[in-house]
ZARO-188279 format. One record per atom (N, C-alpha, C, O): residue number from 0; residue in three letters; atom name; y negated, x negated, z negated. Coordinates in steps of 0.1 Angstrom, whole numbers, always signed. Example, Ala and Ser with C-alpha at 12.3 -4.5 7.8 and 13.67 -1.06 7.14 Angstrom:
2
{node 0,ALA,N,{+57,-132,-78}}
{node 0,ALA,CA,{+45,-123,-78}}
{node 0,ALA,C,{+33,-132,-78}}
{node 0,ALA,O,{+33,-142,-85}}
{node 1,SER,N,{+22,-128,-71}}
{node 1,SER,CA,{+11,-137,-71}}
{node 1,SER,C,{+0,-129,-79}}
{node 1,SER,O,{-11,-134,-80}}
# end
This chain:
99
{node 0,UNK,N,{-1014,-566,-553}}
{node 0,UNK,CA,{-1004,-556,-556}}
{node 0,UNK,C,{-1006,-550,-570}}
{node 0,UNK,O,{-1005,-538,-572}}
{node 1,UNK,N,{-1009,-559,-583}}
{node 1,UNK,CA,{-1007,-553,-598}}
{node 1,UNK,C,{-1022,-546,-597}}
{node 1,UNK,O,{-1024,-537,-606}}
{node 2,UNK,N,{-1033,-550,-587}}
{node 2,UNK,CA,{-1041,-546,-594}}
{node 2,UNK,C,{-1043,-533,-583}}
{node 2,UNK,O,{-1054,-527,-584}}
{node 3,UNK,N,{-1034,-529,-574}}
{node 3,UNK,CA,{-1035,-511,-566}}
{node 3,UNK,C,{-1028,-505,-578}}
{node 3,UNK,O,{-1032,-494,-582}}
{node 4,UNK,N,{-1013,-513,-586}}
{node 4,UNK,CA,{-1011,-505,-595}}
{node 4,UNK,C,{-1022,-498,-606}}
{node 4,UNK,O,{-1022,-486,-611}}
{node 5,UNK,N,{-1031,-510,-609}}
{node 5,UNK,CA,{-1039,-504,-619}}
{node 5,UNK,C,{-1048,-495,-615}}
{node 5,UNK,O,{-1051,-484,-620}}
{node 6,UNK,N,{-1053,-500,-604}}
{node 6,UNK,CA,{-1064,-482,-599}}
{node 6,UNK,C,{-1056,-470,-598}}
{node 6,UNK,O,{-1061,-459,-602}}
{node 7,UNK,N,{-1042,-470,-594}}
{node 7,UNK,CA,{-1035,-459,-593}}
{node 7,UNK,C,{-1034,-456,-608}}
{node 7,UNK,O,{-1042,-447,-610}}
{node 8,UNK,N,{-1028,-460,-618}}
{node 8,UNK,CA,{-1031,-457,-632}}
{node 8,UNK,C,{-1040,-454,-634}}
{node 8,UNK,O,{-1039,-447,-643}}
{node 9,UNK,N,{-1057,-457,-629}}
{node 9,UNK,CA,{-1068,-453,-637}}
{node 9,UNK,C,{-1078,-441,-632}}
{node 9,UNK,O,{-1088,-435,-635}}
{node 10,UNK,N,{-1064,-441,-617}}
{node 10,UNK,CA,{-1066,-423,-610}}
{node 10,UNK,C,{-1062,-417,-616}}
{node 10,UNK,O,{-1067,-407,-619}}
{node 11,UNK,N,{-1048,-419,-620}}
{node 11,UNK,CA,{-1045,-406,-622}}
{node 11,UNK,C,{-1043,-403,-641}}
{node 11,UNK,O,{-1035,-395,-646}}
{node 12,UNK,N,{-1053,-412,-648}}
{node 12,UNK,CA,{-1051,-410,-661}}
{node 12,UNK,C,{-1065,-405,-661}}
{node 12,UNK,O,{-1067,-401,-672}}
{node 13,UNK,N,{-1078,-403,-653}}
{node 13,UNK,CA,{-1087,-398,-650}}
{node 13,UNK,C,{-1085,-383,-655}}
{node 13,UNK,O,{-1074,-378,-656}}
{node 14,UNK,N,{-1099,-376,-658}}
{node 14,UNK,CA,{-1096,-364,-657}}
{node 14,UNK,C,{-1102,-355,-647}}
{node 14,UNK,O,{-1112,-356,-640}}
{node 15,UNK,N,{-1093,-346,-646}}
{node 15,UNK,CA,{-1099,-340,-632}}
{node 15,UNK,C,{-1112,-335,-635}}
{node 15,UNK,O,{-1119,-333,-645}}
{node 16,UNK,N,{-1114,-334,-615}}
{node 16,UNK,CA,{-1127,-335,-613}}
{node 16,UNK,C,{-1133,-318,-612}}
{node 16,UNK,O,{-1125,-310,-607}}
{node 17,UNK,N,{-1148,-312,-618}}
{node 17,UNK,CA,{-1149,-305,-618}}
{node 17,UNK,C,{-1151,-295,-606}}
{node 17,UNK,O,{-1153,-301,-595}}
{node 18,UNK,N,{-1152,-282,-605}}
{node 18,UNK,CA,{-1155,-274,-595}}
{node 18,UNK,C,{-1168,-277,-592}}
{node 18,UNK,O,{-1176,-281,-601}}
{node 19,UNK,N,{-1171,-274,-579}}
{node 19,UNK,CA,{-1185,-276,-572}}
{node 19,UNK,C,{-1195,-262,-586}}
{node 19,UNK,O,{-1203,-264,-594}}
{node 20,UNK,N,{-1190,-252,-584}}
{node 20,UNK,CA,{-1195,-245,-592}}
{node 20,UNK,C,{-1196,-246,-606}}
{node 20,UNK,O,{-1206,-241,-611}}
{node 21,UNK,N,{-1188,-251,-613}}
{node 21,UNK,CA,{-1190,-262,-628}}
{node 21,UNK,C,{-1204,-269,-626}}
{node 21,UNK,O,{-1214,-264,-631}}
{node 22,UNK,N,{-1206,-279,-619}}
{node 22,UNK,CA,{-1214,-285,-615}}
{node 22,UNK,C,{-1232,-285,-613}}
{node 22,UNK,O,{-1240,-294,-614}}
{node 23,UNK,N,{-1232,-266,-610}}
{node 23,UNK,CA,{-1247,-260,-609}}
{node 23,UNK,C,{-1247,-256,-619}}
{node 23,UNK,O,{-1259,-257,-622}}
{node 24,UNK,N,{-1239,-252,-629}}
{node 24,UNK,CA,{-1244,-243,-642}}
{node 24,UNK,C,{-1247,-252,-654}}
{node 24,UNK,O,{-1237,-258,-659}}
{node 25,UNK,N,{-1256,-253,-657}}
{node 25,UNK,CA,{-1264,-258,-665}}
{node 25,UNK,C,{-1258,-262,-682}}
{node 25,UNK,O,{-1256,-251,-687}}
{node 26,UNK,N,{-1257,-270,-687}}
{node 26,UNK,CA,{-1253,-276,-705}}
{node 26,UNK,C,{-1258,-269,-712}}
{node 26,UNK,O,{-1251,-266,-721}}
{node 27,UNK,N,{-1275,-264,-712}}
{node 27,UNK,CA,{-1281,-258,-717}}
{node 27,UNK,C,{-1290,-253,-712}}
{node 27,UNK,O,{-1288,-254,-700}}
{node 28,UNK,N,{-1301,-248,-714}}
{node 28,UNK,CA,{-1310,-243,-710}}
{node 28,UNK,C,{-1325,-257,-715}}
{node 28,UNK,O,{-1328,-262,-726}}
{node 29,UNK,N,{-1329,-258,-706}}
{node 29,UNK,CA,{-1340,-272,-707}}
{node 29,UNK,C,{-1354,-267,-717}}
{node 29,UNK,O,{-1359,-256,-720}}
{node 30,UNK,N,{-1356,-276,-719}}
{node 30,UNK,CA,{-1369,-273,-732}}
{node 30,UNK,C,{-1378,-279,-723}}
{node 30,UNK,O,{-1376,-287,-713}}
{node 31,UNK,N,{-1390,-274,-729}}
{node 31,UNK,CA,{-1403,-276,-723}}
{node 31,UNK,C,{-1412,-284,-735}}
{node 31,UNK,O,{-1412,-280,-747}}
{node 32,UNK,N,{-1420,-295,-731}}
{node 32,UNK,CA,{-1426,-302,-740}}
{node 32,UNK,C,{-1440,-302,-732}}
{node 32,UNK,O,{-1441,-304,-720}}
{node 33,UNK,N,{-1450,-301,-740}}
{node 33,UNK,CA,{-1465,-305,-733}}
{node 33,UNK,C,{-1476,-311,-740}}
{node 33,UNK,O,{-1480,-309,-752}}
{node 34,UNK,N,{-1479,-317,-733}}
{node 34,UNK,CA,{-1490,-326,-741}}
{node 34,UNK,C,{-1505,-329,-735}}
{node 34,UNK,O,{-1506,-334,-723}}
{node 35,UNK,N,{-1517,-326,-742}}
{node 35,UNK,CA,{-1528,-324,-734}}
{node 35,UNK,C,{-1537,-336,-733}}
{node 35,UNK,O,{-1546,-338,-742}}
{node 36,UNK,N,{-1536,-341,-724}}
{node 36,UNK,CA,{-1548,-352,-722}}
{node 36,UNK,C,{-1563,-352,-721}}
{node 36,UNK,O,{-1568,-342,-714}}
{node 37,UNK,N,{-1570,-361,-726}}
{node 37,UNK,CA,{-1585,-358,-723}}
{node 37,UNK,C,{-1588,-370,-716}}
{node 37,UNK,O,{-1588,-381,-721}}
{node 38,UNK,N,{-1592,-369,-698}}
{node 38,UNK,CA,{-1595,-380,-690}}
{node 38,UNK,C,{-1605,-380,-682}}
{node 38,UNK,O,{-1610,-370,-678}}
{node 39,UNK,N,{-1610,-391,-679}}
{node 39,UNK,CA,{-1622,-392,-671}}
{node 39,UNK,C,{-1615,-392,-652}}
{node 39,UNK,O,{-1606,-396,-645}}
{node 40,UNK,N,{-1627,-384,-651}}
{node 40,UNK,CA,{-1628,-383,-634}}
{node 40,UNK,C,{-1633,-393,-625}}
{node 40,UNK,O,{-1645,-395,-625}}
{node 41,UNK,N,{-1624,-401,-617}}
{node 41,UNK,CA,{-1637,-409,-615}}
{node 41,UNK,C,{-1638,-407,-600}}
{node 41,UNK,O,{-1629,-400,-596}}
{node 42,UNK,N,{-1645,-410,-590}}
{node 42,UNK,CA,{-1651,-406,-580}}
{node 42,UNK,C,{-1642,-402,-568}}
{node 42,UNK,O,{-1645,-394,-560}}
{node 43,UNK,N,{-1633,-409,-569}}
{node 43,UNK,CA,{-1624,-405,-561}}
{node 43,UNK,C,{-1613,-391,-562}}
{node 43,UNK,O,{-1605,-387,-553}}
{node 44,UNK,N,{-1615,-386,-571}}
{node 44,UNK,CA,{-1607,-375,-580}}
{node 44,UNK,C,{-1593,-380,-589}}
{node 44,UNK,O,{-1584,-373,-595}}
{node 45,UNK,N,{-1594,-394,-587}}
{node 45,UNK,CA,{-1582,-400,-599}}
{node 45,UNK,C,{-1586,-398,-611}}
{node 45,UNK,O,{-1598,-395,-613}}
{node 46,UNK,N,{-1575,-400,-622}}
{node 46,UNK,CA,{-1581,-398,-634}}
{node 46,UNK,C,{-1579,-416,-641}}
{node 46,UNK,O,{-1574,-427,-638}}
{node 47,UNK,N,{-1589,-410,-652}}
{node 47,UNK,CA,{-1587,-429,-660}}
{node 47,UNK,C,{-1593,-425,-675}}
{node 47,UNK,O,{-1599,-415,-679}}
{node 48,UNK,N,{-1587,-438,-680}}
{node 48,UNK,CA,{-1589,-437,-697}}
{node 48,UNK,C,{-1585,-425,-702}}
{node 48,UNK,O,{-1593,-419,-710}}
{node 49,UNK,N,{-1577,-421,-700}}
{node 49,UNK,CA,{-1571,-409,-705}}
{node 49,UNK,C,{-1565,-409,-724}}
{node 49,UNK,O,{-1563,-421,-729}}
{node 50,UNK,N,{-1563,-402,-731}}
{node 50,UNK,CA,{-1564,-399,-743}}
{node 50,UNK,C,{-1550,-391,-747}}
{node 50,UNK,O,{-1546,-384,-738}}
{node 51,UNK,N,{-1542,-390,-757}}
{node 51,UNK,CA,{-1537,-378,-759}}
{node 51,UNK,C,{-1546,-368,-771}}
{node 51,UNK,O,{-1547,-371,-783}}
{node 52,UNK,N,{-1549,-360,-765}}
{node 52,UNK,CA,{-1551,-346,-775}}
{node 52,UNK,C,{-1545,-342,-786}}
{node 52,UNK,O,{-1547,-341,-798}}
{node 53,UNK,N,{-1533,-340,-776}}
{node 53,UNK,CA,{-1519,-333,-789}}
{node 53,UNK,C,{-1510,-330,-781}}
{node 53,UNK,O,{-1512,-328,-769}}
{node 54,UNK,N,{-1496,-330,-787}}
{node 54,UNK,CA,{-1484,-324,-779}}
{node 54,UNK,C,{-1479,-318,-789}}
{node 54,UNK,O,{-1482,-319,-801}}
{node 55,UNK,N,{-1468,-310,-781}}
{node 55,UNK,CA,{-1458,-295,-788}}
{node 55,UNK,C,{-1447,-307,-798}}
{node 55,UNK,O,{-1447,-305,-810}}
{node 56,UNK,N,{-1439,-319,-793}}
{node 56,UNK,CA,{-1432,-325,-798}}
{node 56,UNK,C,{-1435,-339,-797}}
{node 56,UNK,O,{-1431,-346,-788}}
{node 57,UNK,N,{-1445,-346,-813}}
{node 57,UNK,CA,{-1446,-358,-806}}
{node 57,UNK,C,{-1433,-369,-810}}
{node 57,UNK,O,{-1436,-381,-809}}
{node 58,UNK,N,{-1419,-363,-815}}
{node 58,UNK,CA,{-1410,-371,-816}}
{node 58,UNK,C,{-1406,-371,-801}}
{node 58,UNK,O,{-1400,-382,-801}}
{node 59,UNK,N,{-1405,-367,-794}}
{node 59,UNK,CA,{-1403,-367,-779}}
{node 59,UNK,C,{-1410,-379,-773}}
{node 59,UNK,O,{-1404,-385,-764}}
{node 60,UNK,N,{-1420,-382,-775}}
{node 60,UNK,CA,{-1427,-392,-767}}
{node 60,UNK,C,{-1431,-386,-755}}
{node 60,UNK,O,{-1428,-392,-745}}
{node 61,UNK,N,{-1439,-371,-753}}
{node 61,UNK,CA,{-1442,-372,-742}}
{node 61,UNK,C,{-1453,-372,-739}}
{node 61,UNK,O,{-1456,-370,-727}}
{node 62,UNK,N,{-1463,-374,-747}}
{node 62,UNK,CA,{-1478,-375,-749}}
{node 62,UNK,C,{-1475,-394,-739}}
{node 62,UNK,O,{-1479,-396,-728}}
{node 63,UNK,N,{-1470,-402,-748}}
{node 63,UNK,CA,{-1468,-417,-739}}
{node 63,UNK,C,{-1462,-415,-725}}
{node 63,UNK,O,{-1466,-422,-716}}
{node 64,UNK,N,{-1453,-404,-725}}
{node 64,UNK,CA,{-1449,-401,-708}}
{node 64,UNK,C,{-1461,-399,-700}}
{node 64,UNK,O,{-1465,-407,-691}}
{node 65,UNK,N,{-1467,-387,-704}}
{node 65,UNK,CA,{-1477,-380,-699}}
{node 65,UNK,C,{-1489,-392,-691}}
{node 65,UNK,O,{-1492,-393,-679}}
{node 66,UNK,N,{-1494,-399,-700}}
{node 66,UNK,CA,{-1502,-413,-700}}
{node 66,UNK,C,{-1494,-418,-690}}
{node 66,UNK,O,{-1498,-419,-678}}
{node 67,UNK,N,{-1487,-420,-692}}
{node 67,UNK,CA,{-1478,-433,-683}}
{node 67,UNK,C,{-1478,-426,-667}}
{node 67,UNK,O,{-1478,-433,-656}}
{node 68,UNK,N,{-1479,-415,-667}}
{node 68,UNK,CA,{-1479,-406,-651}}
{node 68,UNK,C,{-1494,-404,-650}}
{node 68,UNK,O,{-1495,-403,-638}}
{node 69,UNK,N,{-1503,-402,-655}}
{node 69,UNK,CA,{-1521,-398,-658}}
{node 69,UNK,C,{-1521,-405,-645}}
{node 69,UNK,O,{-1522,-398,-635}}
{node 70,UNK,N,{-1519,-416,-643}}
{node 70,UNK,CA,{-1528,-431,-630}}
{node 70,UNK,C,{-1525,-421,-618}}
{node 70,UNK,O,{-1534,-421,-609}}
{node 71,UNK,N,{-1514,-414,-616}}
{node 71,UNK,CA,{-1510,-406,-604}}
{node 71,UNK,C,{-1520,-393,-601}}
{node 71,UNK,O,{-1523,-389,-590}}
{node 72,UNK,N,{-1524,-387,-611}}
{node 72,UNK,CA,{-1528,-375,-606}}
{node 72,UNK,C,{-1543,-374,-599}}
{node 72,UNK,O,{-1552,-383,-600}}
{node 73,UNK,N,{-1543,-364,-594}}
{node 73,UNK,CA,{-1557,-366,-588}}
{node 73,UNK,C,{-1562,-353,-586}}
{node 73,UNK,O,{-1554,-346,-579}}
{node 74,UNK,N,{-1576,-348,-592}}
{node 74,UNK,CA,{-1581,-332,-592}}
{node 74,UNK,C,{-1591,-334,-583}}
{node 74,UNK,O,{-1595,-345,-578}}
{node 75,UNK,N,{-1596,-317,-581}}
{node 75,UNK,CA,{-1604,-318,-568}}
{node 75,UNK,C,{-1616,-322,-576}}
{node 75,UNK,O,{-1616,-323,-589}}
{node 76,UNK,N,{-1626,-325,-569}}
{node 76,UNK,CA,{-1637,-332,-570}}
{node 76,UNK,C,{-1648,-318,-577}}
{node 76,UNK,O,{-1655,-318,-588}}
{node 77,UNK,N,{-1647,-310,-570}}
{node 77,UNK,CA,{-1651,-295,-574}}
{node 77,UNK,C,{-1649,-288,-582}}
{node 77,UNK,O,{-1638,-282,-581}}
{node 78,UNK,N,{-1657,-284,-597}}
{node 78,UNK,CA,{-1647,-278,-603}}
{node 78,UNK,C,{-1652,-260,-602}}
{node 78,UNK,O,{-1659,-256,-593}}
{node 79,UNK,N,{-1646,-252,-611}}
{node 79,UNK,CA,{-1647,-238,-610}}
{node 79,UNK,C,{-1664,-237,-607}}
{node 79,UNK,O,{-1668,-228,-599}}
{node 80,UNK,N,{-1674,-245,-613}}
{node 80,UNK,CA,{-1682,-238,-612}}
{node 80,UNK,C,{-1691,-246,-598}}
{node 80,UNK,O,{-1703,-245,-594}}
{node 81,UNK,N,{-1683,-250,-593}}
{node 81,UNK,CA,{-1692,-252,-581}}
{node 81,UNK,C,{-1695,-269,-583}}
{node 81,UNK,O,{-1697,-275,-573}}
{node 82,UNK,N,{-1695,-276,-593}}
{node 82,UNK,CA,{-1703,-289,-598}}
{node 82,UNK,C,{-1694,-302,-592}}
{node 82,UNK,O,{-1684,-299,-585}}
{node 83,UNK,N,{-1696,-313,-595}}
{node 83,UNK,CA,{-1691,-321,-596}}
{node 83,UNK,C,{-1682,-323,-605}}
{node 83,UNK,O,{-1685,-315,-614}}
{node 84,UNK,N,{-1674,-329,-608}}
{node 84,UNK,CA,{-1663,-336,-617}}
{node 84,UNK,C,{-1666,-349,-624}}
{node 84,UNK,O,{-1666,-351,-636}}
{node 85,UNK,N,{-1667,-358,-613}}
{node 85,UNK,CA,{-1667,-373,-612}}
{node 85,UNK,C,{-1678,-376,-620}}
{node 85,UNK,O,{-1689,-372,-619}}
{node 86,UNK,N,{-1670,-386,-630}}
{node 86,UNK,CA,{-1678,-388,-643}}
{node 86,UNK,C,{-1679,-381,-650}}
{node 86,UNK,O,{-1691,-380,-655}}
{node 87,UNK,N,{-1668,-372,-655}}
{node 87,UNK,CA,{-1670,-362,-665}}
{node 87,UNK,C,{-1652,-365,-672}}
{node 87,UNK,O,{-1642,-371,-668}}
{node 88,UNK,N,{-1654,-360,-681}}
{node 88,UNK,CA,{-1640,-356,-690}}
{node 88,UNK,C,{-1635,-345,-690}}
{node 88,UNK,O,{-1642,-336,-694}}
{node 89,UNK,N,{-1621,-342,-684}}
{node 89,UNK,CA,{-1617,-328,-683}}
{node 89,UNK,C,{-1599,-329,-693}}
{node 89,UNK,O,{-1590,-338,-694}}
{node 90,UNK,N,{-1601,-320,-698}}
{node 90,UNK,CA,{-1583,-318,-703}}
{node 90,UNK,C,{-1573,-310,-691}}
{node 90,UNK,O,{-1573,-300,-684}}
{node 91,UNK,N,{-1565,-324,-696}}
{node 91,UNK,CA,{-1556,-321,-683}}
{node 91,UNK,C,{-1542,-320,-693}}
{node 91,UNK,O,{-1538,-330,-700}}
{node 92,UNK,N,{-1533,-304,-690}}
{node 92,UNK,CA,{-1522,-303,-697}}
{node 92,UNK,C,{-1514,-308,-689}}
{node 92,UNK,O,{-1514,-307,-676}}
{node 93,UNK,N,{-1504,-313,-698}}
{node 93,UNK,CA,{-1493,-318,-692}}
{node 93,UNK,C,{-1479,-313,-694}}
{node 93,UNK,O,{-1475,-316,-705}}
{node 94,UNK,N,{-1465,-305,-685}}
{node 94,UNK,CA,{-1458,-300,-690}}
{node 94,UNK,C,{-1445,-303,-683}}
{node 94,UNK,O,{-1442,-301,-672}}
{node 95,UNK,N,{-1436,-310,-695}}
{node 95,UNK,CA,{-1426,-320,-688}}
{node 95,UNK,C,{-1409,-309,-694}}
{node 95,UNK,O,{-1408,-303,-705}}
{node 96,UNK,N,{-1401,-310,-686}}
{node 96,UNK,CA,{-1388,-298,-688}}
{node 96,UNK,C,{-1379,-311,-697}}
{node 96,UNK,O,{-1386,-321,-695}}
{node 97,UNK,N,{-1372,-313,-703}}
{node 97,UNK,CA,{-1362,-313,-709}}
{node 97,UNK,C,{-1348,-311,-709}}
{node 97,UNK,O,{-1344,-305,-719}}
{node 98,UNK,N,{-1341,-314,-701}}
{node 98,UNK,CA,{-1323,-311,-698}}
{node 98,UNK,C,{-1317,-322,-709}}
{node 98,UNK,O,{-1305,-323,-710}}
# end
């Protein structure tokens, strides 16, 4: 019993809840941070030993993000000029949003 009293008190000392439309409209507008890696191809089209180049903000940490996601990506094997990839070093930008 004391403690339906207390959730009732901590409903209704709550503040109300916002409109569905509150909800989509955005705090601010998101920034954009990028940082470019330099990685090896390796035969499969994964990338490895990857590097940071440089980023737009490196108080952000997203050059360490960027790395930390690198093990995931995977380019085609092919590059523009017709050649192989694999076993080469390509810069790969990275561009992460901000809210």
């Amino acid at each position: 019993m004391i403690a339906s009293f207390v959730l009732a008190a901590m409903i209704s000392n709550a503040a109300p809840a916002k409109a569905p439309s509150d909800l989509l409209t955005p705090v601010s507008q998101p920034r954009e941070a990028v940082a470019v890696l330099n990685c090896l191809v390796k035969s499969d089209g994964h990338l490895t030993s990857c590097t940071v180049l440089g980023e737009s903000n490196p108080e952000l940490g997203v050059g360490d993000a960027a790395l930390k996601m690198a093990a995931q990506f995977q380019v085609d094997l092919l590059g523009p000029d017709g050649k192989s990839r694999a076993g080469s070093f390509i810069e790969v930008p990275v561009r992460i949003r901000i809210r």
